[in-house]
Structures are given as C-alpha cells and as structure tokens.
C-alpha positions in Angstrom: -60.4 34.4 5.0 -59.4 33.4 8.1 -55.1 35.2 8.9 -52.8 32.7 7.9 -51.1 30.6 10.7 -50.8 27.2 12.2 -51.1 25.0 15.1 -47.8 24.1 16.6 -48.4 21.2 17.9 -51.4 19.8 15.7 -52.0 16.8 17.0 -49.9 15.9 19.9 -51.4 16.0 23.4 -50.3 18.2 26.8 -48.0 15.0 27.6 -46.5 14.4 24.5 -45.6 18.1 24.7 -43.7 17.3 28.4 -42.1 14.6 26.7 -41.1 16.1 23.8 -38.9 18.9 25.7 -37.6 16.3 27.8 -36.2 14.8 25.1 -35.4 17.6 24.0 -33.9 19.1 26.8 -31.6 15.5 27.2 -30.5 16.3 23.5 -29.2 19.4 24.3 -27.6 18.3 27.3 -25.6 15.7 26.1 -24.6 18.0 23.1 -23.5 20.4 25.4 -21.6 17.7 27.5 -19.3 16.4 24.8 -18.6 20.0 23.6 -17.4 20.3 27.2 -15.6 17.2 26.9 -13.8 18.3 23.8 -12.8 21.7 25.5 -11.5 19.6 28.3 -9.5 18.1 26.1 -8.1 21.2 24.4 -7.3 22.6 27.9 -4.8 20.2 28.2 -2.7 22.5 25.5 -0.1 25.4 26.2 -1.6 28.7 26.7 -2.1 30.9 23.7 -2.1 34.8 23.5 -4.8 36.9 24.8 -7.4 38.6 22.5 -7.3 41.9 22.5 -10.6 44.0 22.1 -8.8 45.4 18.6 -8.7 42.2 17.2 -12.9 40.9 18.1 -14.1 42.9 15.1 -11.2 41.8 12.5 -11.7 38.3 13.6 -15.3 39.0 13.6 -15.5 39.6 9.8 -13.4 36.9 8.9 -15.5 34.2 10.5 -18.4 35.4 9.2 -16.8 35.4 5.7 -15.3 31.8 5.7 -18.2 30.2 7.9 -21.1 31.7 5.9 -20.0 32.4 2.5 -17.3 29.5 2.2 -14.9 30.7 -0.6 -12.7 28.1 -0.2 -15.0 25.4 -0.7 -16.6 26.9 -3.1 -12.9 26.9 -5.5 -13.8 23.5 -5.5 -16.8 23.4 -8.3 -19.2 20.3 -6.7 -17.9 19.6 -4.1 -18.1 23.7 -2.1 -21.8 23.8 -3.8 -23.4 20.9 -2.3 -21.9 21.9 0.9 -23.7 25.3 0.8 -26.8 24.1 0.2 -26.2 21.6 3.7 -24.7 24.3 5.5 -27.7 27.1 4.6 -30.6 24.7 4.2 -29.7 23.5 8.0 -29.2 26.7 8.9 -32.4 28.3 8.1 -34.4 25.4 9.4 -32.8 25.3 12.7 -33.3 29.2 12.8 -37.2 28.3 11.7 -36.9 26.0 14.7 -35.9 29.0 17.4 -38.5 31.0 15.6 -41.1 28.3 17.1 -39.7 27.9 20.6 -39.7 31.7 20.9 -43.4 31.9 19.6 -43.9 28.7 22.5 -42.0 29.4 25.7 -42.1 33.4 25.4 -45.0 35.8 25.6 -43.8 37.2 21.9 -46.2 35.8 19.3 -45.4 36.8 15.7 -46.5 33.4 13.9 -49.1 34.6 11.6 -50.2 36.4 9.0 -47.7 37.6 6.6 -44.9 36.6 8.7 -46.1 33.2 9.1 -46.5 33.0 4.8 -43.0 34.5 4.2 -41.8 31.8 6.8 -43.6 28.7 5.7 -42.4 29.3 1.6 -38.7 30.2 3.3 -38.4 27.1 5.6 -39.7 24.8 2.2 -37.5 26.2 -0.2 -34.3 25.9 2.1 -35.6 22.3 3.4 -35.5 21.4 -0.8 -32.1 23.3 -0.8 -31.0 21.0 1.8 -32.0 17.5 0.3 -30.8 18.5 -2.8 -27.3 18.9 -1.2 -27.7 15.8 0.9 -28.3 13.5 -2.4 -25.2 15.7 -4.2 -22.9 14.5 -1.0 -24.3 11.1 -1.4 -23.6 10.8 -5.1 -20.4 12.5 -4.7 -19.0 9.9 -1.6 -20.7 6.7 -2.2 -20.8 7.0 -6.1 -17.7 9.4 -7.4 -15.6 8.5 -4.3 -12.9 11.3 -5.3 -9.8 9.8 -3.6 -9.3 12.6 -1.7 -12.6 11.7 0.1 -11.3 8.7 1.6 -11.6 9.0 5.8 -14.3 9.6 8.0 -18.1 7.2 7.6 -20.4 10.6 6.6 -22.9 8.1 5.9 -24.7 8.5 9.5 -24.9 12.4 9.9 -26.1 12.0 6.2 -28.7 9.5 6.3 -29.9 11.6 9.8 -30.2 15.0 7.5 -31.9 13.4 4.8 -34.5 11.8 6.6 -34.6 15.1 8.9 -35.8 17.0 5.3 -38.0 14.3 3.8 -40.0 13.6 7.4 -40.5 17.3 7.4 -41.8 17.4 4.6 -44.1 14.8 5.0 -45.2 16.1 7.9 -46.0 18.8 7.2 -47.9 17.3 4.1 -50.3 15.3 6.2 -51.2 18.4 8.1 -51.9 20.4 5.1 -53.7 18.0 3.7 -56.2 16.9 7.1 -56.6 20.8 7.6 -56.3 22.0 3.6 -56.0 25.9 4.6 -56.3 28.3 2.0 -52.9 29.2 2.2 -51.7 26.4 1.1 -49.4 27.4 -2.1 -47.2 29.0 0.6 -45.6 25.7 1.8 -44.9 24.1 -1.7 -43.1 21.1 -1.0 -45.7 20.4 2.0 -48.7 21.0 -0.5 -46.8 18.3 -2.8 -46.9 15.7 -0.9 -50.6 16.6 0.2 -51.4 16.2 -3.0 -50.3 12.4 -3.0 -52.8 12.0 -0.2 -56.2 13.3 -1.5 -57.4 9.7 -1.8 -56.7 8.9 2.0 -59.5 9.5 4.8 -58.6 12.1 7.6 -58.7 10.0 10.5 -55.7 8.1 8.7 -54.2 11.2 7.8 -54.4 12.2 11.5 -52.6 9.1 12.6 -50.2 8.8 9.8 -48.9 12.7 10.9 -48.8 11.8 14.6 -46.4 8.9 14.3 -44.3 10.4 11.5 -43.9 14.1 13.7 -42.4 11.6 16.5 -40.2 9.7 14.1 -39.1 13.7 13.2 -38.8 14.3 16.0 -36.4 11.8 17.8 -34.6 12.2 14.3 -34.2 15.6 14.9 -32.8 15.1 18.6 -30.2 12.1 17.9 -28.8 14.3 14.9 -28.1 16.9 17.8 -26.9 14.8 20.1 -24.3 12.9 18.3 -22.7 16.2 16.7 -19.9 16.4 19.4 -19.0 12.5 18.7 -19.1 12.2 15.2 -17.1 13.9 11.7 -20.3 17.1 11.9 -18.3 18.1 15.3 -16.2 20.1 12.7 -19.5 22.1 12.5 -19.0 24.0 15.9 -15.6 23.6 15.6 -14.4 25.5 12.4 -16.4 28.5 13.3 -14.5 28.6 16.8 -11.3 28.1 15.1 -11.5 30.7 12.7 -12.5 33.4 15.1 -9.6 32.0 17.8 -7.0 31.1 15.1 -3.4 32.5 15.5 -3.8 35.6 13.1 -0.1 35.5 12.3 0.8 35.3 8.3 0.7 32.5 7.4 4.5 32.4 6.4 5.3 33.5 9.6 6.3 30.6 12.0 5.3 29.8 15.3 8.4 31.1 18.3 8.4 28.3 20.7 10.7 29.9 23.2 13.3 33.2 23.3 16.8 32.0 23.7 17.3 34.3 26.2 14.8 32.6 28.3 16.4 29.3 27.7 19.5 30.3 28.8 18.2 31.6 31.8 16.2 28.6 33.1 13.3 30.5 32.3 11.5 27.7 30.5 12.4 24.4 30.6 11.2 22.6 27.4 12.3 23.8 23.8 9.8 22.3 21.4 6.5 20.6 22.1 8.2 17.1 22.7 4.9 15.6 23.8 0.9 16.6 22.8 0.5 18.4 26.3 2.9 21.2 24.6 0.5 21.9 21.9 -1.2 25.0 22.4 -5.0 24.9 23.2 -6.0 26.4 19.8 -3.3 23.8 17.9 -5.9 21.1 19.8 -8.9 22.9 18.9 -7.8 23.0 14.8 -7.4 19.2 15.2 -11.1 19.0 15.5 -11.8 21.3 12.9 -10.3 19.2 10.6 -13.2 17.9 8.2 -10.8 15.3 6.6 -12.0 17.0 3.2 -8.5 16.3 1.4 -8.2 19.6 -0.4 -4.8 20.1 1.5 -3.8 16.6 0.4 -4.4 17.8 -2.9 -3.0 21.0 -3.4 0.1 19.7 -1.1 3.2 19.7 -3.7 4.8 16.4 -1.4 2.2 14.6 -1.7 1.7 15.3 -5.8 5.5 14.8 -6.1 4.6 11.4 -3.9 6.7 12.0 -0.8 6.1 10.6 2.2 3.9 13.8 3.7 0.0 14.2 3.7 -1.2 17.1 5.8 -4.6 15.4 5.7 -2.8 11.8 7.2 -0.6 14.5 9.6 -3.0 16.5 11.1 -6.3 13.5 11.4 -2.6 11.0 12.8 -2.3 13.7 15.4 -5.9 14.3 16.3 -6.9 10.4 16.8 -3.5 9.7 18.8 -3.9 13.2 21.3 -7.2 14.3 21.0 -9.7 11.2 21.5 -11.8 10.3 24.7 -8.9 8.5 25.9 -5.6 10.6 24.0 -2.4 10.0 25.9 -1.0 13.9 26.0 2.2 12.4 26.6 2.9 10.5 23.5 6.0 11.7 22.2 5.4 13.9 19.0 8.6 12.1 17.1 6.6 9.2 17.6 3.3 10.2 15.5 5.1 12.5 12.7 8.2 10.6 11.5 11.3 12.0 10.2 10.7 11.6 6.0 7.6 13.1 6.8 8.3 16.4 8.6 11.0 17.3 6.4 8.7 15.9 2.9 7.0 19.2 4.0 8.2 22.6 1.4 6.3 24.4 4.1 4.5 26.6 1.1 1.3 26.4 3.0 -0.5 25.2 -0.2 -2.2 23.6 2.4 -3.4 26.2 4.8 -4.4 28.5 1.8 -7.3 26.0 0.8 -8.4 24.7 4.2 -11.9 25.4 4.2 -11.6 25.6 8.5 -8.3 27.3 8.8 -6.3 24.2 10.1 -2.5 25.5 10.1 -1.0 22.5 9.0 2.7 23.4 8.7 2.8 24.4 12.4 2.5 20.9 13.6 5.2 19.7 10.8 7.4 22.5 12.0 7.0 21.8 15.5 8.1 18.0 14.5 11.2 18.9 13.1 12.1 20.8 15.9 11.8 17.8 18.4 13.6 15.5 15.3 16.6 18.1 15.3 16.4 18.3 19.4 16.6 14.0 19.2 20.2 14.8 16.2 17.8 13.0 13.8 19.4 15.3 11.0 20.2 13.6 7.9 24.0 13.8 7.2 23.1 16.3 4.5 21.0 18.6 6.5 23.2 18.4 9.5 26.0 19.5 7.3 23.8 22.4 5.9 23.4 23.5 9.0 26.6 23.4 10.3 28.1 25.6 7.2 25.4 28.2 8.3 26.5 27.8 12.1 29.9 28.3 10.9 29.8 30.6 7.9 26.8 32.7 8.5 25.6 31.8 5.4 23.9 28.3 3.6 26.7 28.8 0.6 29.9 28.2 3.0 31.5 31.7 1.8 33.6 34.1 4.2 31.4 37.4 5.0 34.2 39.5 2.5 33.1 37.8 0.0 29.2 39.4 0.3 30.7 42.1 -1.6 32.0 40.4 -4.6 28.9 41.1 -6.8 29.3 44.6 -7.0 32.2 44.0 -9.3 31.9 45.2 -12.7 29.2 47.0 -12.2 28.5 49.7 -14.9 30.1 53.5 -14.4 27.5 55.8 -12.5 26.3 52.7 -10.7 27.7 53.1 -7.0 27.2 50.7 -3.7 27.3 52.3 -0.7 28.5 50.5 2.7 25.9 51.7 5.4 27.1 53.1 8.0 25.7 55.0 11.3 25.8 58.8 9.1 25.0 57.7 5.7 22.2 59.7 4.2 20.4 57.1 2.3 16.9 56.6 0.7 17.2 52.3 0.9 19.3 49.6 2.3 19.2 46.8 0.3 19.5 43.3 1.8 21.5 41.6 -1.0 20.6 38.4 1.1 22.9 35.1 0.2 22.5 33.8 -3.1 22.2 37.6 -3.6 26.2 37.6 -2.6 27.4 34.2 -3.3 25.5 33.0 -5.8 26.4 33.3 -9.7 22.7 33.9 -10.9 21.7 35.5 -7.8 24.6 38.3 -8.3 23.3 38.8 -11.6 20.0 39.8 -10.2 22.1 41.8 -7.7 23.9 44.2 -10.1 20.1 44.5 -12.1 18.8 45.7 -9.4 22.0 48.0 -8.0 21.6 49.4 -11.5 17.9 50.1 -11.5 18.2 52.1 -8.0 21.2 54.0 -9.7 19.3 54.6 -12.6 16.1 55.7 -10.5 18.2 58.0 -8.8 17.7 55.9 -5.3 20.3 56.7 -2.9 21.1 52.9 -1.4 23.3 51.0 0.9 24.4 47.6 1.8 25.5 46.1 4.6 28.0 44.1 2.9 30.3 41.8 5.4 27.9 42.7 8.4 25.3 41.0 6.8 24.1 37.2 7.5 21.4 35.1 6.6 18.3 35.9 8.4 17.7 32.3 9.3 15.2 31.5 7.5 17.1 27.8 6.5 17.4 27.1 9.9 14.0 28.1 11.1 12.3 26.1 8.6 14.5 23.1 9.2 13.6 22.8 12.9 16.8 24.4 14.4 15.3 27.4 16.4 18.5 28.2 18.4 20.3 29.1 15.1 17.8 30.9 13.6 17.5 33.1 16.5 21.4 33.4 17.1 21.5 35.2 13.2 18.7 37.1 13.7 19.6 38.4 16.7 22.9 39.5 15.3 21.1 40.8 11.8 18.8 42.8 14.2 21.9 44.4 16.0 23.0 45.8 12.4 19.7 46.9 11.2 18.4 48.4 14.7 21.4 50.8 13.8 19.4 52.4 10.3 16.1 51.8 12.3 14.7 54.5 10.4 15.7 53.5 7.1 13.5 51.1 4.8 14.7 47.7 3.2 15.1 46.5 0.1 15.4 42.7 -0.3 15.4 40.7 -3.5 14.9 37.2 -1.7 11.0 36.7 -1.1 12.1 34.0 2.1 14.7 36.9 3.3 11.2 39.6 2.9 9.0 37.7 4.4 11.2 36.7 7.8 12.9 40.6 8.3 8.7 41.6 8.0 7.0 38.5 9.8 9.3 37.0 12.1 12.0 39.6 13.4 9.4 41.4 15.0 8.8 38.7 17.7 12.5 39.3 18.5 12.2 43.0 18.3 13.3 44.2 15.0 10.5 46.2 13.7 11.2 47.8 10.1 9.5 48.6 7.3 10.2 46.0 4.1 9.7 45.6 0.7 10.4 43.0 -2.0 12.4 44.7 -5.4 9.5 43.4 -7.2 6.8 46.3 -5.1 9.6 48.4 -5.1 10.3 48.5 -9.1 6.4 48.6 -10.3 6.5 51.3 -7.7 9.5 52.9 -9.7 7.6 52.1 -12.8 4.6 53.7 -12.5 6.2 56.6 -11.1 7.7 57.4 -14.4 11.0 57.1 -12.8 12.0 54.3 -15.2 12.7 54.9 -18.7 11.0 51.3 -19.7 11.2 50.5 -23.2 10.1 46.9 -24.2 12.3 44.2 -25.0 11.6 40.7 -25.7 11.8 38.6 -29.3 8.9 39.7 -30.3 5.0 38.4 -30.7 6.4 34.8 -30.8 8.2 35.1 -27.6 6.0 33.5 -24.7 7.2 34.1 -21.1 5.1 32.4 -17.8 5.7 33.8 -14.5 6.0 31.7 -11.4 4.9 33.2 -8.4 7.3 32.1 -5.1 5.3 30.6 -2.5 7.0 33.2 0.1 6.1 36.3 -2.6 2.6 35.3 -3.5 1.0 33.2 -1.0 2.7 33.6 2.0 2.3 37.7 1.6 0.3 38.2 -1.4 2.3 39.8 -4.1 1.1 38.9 -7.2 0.3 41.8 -9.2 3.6 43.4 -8.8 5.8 41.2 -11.1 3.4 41.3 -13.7 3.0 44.6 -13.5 6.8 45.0 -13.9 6.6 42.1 -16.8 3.5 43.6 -18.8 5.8 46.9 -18.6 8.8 45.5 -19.5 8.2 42.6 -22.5 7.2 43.2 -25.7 6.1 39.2 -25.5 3.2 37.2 -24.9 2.2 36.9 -21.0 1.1 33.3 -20.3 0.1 31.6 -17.1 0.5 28.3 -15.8 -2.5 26.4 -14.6 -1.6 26.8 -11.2 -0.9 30.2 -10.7 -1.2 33.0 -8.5 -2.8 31.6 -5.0 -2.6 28.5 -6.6 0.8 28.6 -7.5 2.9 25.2 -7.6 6.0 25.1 -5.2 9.3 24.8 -6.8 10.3 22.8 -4.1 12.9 24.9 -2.5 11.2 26.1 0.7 11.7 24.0 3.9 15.1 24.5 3.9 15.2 21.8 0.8 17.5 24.0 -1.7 20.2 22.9 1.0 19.3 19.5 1.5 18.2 16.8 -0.9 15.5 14.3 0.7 15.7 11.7 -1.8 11.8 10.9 -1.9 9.6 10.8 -4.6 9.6 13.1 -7.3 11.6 16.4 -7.5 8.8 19.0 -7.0 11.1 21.0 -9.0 11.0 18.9 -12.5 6.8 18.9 -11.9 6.7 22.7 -11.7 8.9 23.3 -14.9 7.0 20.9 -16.2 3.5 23.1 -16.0 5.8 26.1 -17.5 6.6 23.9 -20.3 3.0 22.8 -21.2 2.4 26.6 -21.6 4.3 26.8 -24.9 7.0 29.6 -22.6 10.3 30.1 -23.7 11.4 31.2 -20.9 10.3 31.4 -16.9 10.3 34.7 -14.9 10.6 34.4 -11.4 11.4 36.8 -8.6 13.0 34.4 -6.0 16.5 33.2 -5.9 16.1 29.9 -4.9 13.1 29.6 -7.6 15.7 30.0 -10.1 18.2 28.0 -8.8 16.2 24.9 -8.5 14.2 25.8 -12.2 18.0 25.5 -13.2 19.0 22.7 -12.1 16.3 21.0 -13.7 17.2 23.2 -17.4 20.5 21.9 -17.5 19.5 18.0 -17.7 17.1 18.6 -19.9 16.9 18.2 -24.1 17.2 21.6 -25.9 14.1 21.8 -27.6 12.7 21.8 -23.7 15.0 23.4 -21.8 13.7 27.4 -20.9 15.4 30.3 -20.2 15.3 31.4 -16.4 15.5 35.3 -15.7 14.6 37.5 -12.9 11.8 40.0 -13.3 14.8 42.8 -12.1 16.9 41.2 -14.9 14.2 41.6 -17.4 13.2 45.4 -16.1 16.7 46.2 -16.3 17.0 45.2 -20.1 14.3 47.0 -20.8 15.4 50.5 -19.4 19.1 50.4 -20.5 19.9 53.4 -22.6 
C-alpha cells in the first residue's frame, strides 16, 4: 500500500493557485487593517500602567484558562457548551490550515503517513464538533431566543461557519471519492459523504469538487475578513483583554487622580468627563463585549428592575465612543444617565460571569463621578454625603461616641485605646455601624469578647477612627473618600506593624485594596478568617448552640466578603462549628451570591426604583425553609432588617452575625 497522504491542491491549476493566495493574501490584509483600525481607536484612551515582566506569566495563565477552557461560559449549561464546540472545532481547523501552508510555502514536509492519518480523523472529528455547535447556536438564537440574547445579528458569522464545515466536508468527499484511497476510514465525515456519490461518474465528480473547493474557499476568506467589522471581533478581542486587563480586585476601584495632584495643578481633569478620558484598555473591553447578557442576568438592578443593564451600559458606550466614526468628546453624563449609574450596587455580579473580563462597574463608577462633579446628587445622597463630610461618619454621630459600644461589656473583657507604645497582638477597626449602630454594637462586643476570651491582646482606635470612605468612593465623590483616607492612613501608619481586625467586609476590603494606592500598606483580615482561624486553633472553647435538628439557618455571603475577595469558606466554617442546626443554602450562593442591595453607597440613600433588592434576597432565604439568616456584614443586616420588621410573623427571620452566633456558642 502506497504511504498515506494527499494532494493539496487536487485539482486546481498553477493559476488558480496565484489566485488563491491573492485572495488570500487581500483577506488577511483587510483583517489586519480593521484590527489596526480598532487599535486606533483604543489609542484615543488615557494611558494605562506598564506591564511588568512579573506579571507576563500570571496574566499568561489566566488567558489561557478563560480563553481556552471557558469556565464561565460553561456555568451556563447550553449555552457555554455550544460555544466550546465553535471555539475548539474553529480552532483546530484553522490550526489544520497552518499545518498546510507550512507543508506549502516552507521546505518542512510532514504531510504523510501516520501524521497525515492522525490529522485527517482529527480535522473531521473537530469539523463535526464545530457544526454541531453551529446548529446548537442556531437553535438556541433563532428558536429559544433566551431574552438575554437579544443584540447583535450572529446570523452572518453563523451562516459563514456553517457552510465553512459542510463545504469542507463535501469537498473533501468528492475527492475521496474520485481518488477512493485506501485510507479512507481515516476521514469519516469525508468518506460519508463519498458514499452518497458512488453512483456519479468521475469526470462529474472532478468538476463538482473544483467549483465547490472555490465556493470554500472565498467562504473561508470573507469569514476572515469581516471578523474586525462584525459581533466575532470579540474573538481577538477578549483574549487581548484578558491578558491586558487591569489585574486589580475586582472590588477595588479605579483612582482617577491623587488629591494632592489636583491641588497642585498637576492634572487638570477629575473624572473621565468625555470618552477621550477612558483609558486605552477601558476602550479595548468595549469590544470584547460579546453582548451575551449573562451580566444582565446575574445583575441584582436589573432583576429588582431598576433602571441599570451592564449589558445596555457597556454595548451604549461602545456604539456612541468606539464606532468608525465615535465622537471621543461626547460627554459621558450624556450616554450613562443619573438613575442609571447610581441603579448600580456595584457587587460586580456582573464582572464575576463576564465570559471576556469586561469590568463593568468601572465605567458606572466613573459616571457617577462626572454626575457628582455636574451636583447631580439627589437631595438624599447629597445629604449623605454631607453628614460624612461633616461627621466623619455615614450615621451623623460625634467621633466620642465610637466608643459607646464597649459599654457593658462582660468583666475580663477589656478595650484597649491604641496608642504609639501599646503592646498589642490586633487593632480592631470597629468601623461605623460597628460604633454607632445598635445591631452593629452587638456584633462589636461579640467579637471584643471572643479576642478576650482567645486571649488576643487588642486595640481600638476609638475617637481617631473615621470611615474609610468607602460611601463616598462608591457614590462618585473621590475627593471625600481620599480626604478620610488620608487621615485614617495618618492613624494607622502609626501601628504600621500591627495587623487589623475589621468586622465590616466594605471597611476590609478598602483598608486591603484601595489604601494602598494612597500608601497605606497593612496586613487585614475580616473577624470571620480571623475566628475560624481561632477555631481551629483550639483556642475557642466552641460548644454548639442552636434549637436543635429543626432549626435551619442560611448564610448570605456579602458581596464585599465573598465575591469581591473570596471568603466563603470561613463563615461556614465558623457556623458548622458553632450550630447544632441544619446548614442550608440559598440558590444563589457563594460566587453566586444575591446582593442585599446595600453596596453603592445605597444603605445611605434610597433610589426609589424598582424593586428593593433587599426584599428579593430575603426572599431566596425564606424559600429555604431558614429561621434565621447569618450574615457577616453590617450593612447586610441592616437592610435584611429593615425588610423583617414589615413583614408577617410567620415570615419574618431572625438576623445574627456569625461573631454573635460563635460567641453563644463558647460562653461558659
């Protein structure tokens, strides 16, 4: 038997061969072209940090894991399957196509034998692969039509694939069946559709595979072409933007300016007023954007039917700034209104299921800041923000009053003030609700007596402390924010040493995520960490409470906790320690967790759109049979409260702390 190979070009004469890389060679080009064009177009942006040769491996690895393996997609059953099979099937026939152009323009040659076998059955069974996802998008767009589906015409880019994988095979069907080699097993969808042929004479055959390898062909080179134009651009796109993405955490906002600088004349502008401000790689995510809707779906606004869809937001911003003919100087106030910048919770729901890593809340945060530049505050925000100007704190309380919760505290339960010689193990950030706030002091004094009982030696700051700006940040007014952190990081630069306790998952995540820009490196850690910590040391004498077997408790996980910095084990850890009752979870849970509708800044401000995300959340922990919600986040309980106290009896659950639960547990 003669060794197994091919005929490239079977059929197709030495100036159909010129013409075919010209064509080819135009395709490329104007590929090429608009990806210049779009880059063009980002270039317009702000500059963006440097990479630094530390982060090319990290970023490296994570590309490779969201553009190859898709986890994100794949969370979402159908719909990340059929995608897959387009994204691998493509793949491996446009690497089958390389393979052929090296074995053509090089002196390598490699296309036969056992290679050429392994190739041929490879190419077919990812060619099948690929149709079979082509007909699952179909049935999924034009048949299904999820409503989260509703943007972009795939229908083109479709229609292109799917002919691309039946003309292939068909091809390469006629050619197996003119020449009928003996390997012919080893190209089973080819040596189908030869079968369908046997009956037709060879000179027919001949002509039949002639036209159809040019219809393939041109096929093949307008798909290319018209990727820059059209909705696939998001394939070169999202593997750019994960590898160039802003590797900050994703509860960690974006510092458009030090005050210092502003002060100084430094800079000039405060807030990306127009598109021109964005940076480079904010332009770039724009076309990554697939307009898939999973962030419209997972987005708590939208669900609680507020004004706000990062989908509309982010495709709204990228038609408007980022066409052929985008006006960079469009005012940003003008594409993302008022109701919906501040609909935003900014619990990054959104970002956590992108499939291409668009950062949604940036460009919502970055439309506040221009909305509070313009005083388009609502009365009730302004005033929010004006008690935290004033008081140093969102509750309106005088600093001696951060202090109040340690009364009544049990005997052998002390609260240190730190000061610059205090030997101490902790400081723990009380934080404001913490201080002020009647549940939040209870959590307070549970967690004063835990340390006590651990035999932690701790500190507060007591009247030196202030918010750590997190309201403000997240409500658009940077100059604030910075003006309390830059006092807060005075104080704490003075027990640099020393690590901190906080009880408040938004006051953890901006002293670890956000100071730092501003200088104020230290080492944090949420009382939940800190307590399982405590716990499995044995340092905790934990005997379980609850009302027995037919108790059922659900934990909530804070979108600053969980998502934002990935504590979820933790509380249940503490829980499972601490409860003699049934652990159940809600059906969004963990990374999937529902907002309570706090962050944002909305637990000092009350939009008055839609639904309260608040009442949908203790919803879900009702549905799970609970008698009472465990949260670790002050402002969760507030706002899982406020929604208890208008309800019935028979629905109305008991809020509690993990600390206040852990405490009950190891009282003697």
């Amino acid at each position: 038997m003669d060794e197994a190979t091919r005929e490239i070009f079977f059929g197709i004469s030495g100036f159909e061969r010129t013409a075919f890389f010209t064509l080819a060679y135009a395709s490329l080009s104007i590929f090429a072209g608009g990806l210049l064009l779009r880059m063009f177009y980002w270039a317009r942006g702000a500059s963006y940090p440097k990479l630094t040769f530390r982060s090319l491996g990290n970023r490296t690895a994570h590309t490779l894991w969201h553009v190859f393996l898709q986890p994100r997609l794949l969370k979402a059953s159908s719909a990340g399957w059929l995608h897959l099979l387009i994204f691998w099937g493509f793949l491996i026939l446009f690497v089958g196509t390389e393979i052929l152009t090296v074995e053509i323009d090089t002196p390598l040659s490699f296309f036969s034998g056992t290679f050429y076998l392994v190739f041929s059955l490879t190419t077919d069974v990812f060619g099948v692969l690929l149709l079979i996802g082509v007909c699952m998008a179909v049935h999924r767009r034009y048949v299904i039509r999820p409503a989260r589906l509703k943007g972009p015409a795939y229908g083109l880019p479709l229609t292109l694939l799917g002919f691309l994988a039946v003309t292939g095979f068909v091809v390469e069907g006629l050619r197996l069946a003119h020449s009928d080699p003996a390997w012919y097993a080893w190209s089973p969808a080819g040596a189908l559709v030869a079968t369908m042929t046997e009956s037709i004479e060879t000179p027919t055959l001949a002509a039949w595979h002639h036209d159809l390898w040019w219809v393939h062909a041109v096929i093949a080179f307008v798909f290319i072409a018209t990727i820059p134009f059209g909705p696939l651009r998001h394939a070169v796109v999202a593997p750019l933007n994960w590898f160039l993405r802003d590797r900050r955490p994703s509860g960690a906002l974006t510092t458009p300016y030090h005050l210092e600088d502003l002060k100084s004349g430094a800079i000039d502008r405060a807030a990306p007023e127009i598109a021109g401000d964005f940076s480079w790689i904010q332009l770039m995510a724009l076309d990554a954007c697939t307009e898939c809707g999973l962030c419209e779906e997972a987005c708590p606004a939208w669900v609680a039917k507020r004004p706000l869809s990062p989908k509309k937001t982010v495709v709204n911003l990228r038609n408007n700034l980022n066409r052929w003919s985008g006006d960079p100087s469009i005012p940003l106030r003008q594409l993302v209104g008022e109701a919906e910048a501040w609909s935003c919770t900014t619990c990054s729901a959104c970002m956590s299921v992108c499939p291409v890593g668009v950062r949604h809340v940036d460009y919502l945060v970055d439309a506040r800041r221009v909305h509070i530049m313009a005083n388009q505050a609502s009365p009730t925000m302004a005033s929010a923000l004006e008690t935290l100007r004033v008081h140093g704190n969102p509750f309106g309380m005088g600093a001696e009053q951060r202090l109040a919760w340690t009364a009544n505290l049990p005997a052998g339960t002390k609260v240190d003030i730190a000061d610059n010689g205090s030997e101490i193990d902790l400081i723990y950030w009380v934080g404001c609700s913490g201080a002020f706030d009647e549940q939040g002091q209870k959590t307070a004094r549970a967690i004063a007596e835990l340390l006590s009982r651990a035999g932690i030696r701790f500190a507060v700051l007591g009247p030196k402390e202030r918010c750590t700006g997190d309201p403000a940040r997240r409500l658009g007014e940077e100059g604030l924010f910075q003006q309390l952190a830059s006092a807060n990081i005075t104080n704490l630069d003075k027990h640099k040493d020393t690590k901190i306790l906080t009880s408040c998952p938004h006051c953890f995540n901006t002293l670890k995520n956000e100071y730092p820009d501003f200088g104020g490196h230290y080492e944090v850690v949420h009382h939940t960490s800190y307590l399982a910590g405590l716990v499995a040391e044995g340092r905790l004498d934990v005997r379980p409470s609850g009302a027995g077997g037919n108790s059922v408790v659900t934990y909530h996980d804070s979108c600053y906790l969980g998502r934002h910095n990935d504590i979820f084990d933790a509380p249940r850890e503490i829980l499972s320690a601490a409860l003699s009752a049934n652990l159940k979870e809600m059906k969004s849970s963990r990374t999937d967790g529902f907002c309570c509708g706090a962050g944002g800044g909305h637990a000092w401000f009350d939009l008055d759109k839609g639904e309260k995300i608040n009442a949908i959340r203790y919803d879900q922990a009702v549905e799970t049979g609970a008698d009472t919600i465990a949260t670790a986040c002050p402002n969760c309980h507030i706002m899982f409260d406020e929604v208890g106290s208008g309800r019935e009896e028979a629905e109305r659950l008991q809020v509690r702390d993990v600390a206040e639960i852990l405490n009950e547990a190891t009282r003697s």
